[in-house]
Backbone bond lengths (Angstrom), bond angles and torsions (degrees), N, CA, C in turn:
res aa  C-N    CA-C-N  psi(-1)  N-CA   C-N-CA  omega(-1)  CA-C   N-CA-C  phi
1 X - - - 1.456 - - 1.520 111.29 -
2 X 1.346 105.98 154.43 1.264 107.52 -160.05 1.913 101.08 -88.25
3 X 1.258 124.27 164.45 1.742 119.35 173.36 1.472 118.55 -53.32
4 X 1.562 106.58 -52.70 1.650 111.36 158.81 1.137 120.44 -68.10
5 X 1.538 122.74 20.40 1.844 108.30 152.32 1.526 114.29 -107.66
6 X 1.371 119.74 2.52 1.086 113.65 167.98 1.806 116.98 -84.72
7 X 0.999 102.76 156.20 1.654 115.16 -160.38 1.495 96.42 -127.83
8 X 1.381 112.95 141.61 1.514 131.73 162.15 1.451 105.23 -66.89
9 X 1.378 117.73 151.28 1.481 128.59 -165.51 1.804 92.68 -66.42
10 X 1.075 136.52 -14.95 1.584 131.13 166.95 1.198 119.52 -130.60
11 X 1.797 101.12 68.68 1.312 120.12 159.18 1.405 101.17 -96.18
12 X 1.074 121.99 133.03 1.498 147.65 170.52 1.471 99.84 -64.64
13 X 1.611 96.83 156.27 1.534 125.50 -158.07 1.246 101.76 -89.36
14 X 1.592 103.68 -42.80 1.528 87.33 -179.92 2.427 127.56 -75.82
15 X 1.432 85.01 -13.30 0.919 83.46 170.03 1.713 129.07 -85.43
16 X 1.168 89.44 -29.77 2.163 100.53 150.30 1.127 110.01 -54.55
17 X 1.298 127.38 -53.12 1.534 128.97 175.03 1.736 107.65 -37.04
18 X 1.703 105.14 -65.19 1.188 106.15 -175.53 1.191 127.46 -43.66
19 X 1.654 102.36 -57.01 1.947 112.48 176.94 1.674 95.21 -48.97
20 X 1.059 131.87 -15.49 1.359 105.35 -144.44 1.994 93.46 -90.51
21 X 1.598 94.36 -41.35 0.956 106.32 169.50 1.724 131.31 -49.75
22 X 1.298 96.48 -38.36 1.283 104.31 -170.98 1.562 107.89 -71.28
23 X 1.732 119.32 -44.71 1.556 130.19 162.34 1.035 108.15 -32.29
24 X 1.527 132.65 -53.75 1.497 135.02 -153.15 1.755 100.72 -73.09
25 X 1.911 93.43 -35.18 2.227 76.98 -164.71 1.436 94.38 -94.81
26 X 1.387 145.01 4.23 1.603 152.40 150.46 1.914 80.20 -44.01
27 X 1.631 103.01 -97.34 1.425 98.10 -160.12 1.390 127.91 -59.96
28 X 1.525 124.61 17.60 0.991 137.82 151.10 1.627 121.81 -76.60
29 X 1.332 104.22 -40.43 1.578 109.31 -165.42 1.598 86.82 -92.10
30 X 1.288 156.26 -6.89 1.950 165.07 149.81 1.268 92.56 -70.71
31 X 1.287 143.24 -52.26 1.587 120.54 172.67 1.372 126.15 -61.83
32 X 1.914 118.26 -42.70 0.858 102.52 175.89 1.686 118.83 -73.17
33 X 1.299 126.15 -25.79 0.877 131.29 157.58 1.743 125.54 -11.67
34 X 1.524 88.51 -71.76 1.475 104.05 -161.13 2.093 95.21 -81.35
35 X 1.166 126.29 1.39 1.108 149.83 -158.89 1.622 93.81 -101.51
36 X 1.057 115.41 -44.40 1.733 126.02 -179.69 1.210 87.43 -79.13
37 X 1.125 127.11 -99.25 1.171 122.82 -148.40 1.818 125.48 -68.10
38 X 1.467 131.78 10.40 0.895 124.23 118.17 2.083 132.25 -59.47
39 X 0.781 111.67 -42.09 1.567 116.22 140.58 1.275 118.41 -11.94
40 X 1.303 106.02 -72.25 1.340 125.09 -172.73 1.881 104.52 -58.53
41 X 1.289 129.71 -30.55 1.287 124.77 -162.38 1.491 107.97 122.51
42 X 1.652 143.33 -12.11 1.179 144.49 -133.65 1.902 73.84 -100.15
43 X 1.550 110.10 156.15 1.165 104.36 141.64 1.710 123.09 -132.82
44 X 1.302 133.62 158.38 0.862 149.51 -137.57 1.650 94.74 -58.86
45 X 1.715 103.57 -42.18 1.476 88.46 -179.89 1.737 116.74 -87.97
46 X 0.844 113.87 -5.48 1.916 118.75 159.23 0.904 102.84 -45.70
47 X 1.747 121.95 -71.85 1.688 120.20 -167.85 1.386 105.35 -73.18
48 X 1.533 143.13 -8.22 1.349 120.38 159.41 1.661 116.20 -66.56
49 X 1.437 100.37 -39.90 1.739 97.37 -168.30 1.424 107.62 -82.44
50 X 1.531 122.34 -15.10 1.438 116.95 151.18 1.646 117.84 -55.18
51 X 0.846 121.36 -69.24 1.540 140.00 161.22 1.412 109.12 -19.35
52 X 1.486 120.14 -56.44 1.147 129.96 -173.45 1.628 106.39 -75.43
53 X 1.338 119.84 -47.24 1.701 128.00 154.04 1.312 108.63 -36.71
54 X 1.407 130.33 -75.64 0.898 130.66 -179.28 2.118 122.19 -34.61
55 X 1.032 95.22 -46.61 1.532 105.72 179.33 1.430 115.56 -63.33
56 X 1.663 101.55 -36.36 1.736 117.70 -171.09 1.457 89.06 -63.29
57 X 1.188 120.99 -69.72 1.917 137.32 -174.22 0.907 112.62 -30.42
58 X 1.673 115.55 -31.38 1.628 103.68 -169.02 1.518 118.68 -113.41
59 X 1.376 98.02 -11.71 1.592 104.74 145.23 1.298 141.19 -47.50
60 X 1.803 96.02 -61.29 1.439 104.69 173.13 1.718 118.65 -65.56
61 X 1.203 107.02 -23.29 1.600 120.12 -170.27 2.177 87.71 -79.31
62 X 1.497 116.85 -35.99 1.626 102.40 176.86 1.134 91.77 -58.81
63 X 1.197 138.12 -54.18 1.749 128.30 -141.30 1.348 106.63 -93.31
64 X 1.555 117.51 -8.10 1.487 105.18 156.83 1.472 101.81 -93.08
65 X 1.294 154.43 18.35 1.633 145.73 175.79 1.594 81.76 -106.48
66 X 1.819 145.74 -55.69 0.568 147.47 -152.21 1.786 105.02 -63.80
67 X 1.075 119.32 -68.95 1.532 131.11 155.57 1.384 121.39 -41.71
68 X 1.250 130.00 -43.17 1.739 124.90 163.33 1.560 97.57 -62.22
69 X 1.340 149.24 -55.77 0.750 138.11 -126.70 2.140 81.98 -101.22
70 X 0.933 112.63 -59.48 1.944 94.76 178.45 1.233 97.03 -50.84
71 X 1.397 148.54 -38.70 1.597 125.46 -168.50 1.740 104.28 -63.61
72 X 1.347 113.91 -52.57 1.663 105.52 166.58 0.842 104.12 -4.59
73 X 1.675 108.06 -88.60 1.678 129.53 -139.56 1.702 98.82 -61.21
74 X 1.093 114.62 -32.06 1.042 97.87 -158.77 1.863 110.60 -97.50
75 X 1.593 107.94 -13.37 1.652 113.07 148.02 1.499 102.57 -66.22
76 X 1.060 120.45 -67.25 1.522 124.11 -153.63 1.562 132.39 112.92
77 X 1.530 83.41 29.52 1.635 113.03 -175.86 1.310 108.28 -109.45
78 X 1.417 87.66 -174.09 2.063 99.57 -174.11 1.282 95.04 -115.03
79 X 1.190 117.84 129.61 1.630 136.50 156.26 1.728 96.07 4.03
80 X 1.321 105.68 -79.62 1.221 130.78 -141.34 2.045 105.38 -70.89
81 X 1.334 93.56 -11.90 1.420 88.49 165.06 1.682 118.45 -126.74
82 X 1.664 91.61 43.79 1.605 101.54 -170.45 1.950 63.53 -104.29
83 X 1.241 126.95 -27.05 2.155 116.19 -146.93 1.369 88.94 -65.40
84 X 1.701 123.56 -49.98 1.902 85.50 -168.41 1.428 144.77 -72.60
85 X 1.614 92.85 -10.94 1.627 109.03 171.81 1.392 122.99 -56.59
86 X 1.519 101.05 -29.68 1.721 104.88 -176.27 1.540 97.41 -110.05
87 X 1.558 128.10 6.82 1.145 120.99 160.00 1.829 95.43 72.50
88 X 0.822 97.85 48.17 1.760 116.44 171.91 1.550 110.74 -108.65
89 X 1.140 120.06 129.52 1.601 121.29 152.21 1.131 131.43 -65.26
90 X 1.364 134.55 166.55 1.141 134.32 175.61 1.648 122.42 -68.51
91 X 1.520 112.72 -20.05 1.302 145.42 -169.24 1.553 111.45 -94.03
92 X 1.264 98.41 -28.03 1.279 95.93 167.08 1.667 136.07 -80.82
């Protein structure tokens, strides 16, 4: 759960009501979602091992921000002008 779903011991009902409401059409609008795009041809385990790609990528992409960013410190530069040496974008 997220920090803003926790509630003080006098959070009102109707506003539980609301979150509650609001959860239900989230996992409504992720079903239909995933509802299209099986449609589309995707199957359930495609979008896991995408998903699962996706997670790998952004790991390795921390531990390359993590590693550009000690080489800085230890030139005495800014991140951002370590990107053209390695022929990196800003976007990346």
């Amino acid at each position: 759960p997220s920090p803003s779903s926790f509630r003080p011991n006098g959070a009102s009902e109707a506003a539980l009501r609301c979150e509650v409401e609001e959860l239900k059409r989230k996992d409504l609008a992720l079903d239909q979602e995933i509802a299209q795009l099986l449609s589309e041809g995707y199957s359930l385990e495609e979008l896991e091992k995408h998903i699962s790609l996706l997670h790998e990528y952004n790991e390795i992409k921390d531990a390359g921000q993590m590693l550009l960013g000690k080489l800085a410190v230890i030139r005495g530069v800014t991140t951002k002008q370590l990107y053209p040496e390695y022929d990196l974008e800003l976007s990346d």
